[in-house]
N, C-alpha and C positions, 0 to 999 in steps of 0.2 A: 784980886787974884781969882774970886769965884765968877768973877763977871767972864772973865777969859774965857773959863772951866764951862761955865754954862755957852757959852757962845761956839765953844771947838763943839761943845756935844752937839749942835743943833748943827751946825755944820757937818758934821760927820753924820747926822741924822739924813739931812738935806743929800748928800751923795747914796746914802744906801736907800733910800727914797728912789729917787734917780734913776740908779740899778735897776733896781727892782721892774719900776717902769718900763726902762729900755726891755727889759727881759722877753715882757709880759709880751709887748707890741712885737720883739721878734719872734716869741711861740706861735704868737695871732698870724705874723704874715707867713709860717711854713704852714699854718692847715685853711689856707684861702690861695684862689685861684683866678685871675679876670684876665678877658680880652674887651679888649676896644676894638672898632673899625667904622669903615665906612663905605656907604653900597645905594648906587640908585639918589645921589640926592640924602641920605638919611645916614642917621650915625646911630651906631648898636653897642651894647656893654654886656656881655659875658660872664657871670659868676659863681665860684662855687666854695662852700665858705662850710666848716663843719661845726654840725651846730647839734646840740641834744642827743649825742652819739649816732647820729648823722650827716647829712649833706644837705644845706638850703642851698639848691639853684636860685637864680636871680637874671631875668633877660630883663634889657630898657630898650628901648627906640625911640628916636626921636626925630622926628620926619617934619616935613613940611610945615603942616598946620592940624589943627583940630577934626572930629568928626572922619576922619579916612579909616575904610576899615580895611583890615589887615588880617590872613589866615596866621597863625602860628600854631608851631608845633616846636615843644619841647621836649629830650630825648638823653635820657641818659642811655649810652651804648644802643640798641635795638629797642629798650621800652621807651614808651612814650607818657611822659610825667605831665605833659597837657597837651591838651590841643587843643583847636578853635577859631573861630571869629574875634576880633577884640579891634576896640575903635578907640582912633587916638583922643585923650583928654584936649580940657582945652586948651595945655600947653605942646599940643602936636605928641603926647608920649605916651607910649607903653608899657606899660612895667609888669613881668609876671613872677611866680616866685612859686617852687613847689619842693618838696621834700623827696629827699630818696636814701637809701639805708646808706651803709659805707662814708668811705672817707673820700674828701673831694677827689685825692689821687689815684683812686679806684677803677676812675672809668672814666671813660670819654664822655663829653657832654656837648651839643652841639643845639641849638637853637634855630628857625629856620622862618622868616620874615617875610611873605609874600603880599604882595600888597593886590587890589581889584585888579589893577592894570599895572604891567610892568614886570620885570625880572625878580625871583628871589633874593634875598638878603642871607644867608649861612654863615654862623658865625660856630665855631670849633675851640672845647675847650678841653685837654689833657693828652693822655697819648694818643 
């Protein structure tokens, strides 16, 4: 009968585990943000994730190949959280990442991809 007794407990242990889990993963995905798209040949990702009582932005791009250089500028609303030259690694990618106060749902966040030659890339993330 104890064998039961221990085995419902762990069972029951096993579901509020579970719970708890699901919980955590759906508070995570209401204070996170992403877009995906695609522009020119190249595929971009969008992020905004709140993190240390703030917002880590997160741009990727993934182009062609290695060594292309690329202007970006990243913006939350009218400021600008980077900007710059940056060249793809040598698996063709980008990745940048920068901090801004607020919660992701704060403000508009918009990322913007221009490569040596060819049209921008603009990717758009809140209201």
């Amino acid at each position: 009968m104890q064998k039961k007794a221990v085995i419902g407990a762990g069972a029951a242990a096993a579901v509020v585990v579970g719970l708890g889990a699901w919980w955590a993963v759906d508070a995570t995905a209401e204070t996170q943000a992403a877009e995906r798209g695609t522009c020119g040949g190249a595929t971009w990702e969008l992020s905004a994730e709140e993190e240390d009582g703030g917002t880590e932005v997160s741009a990727e791009l993934q182009s062609s190949g290695p060594g292309e250089a690329w202007e970006v500028e990243l913006m939350r609303g009218d400021t600008a959280l980077l900007a710059g030259t940056r060249t793809t690694d040598e698996d063709g990618e980008i990745d940048v990442d920068a901090f801004a106060s607020g919660a992701p749902g704060d403000a508009t966040y918009a990322v913007t991809f221009t490569p040596a030659e060819g049209e921008p890339c603009t990717a758009t993330l809140g209201s």
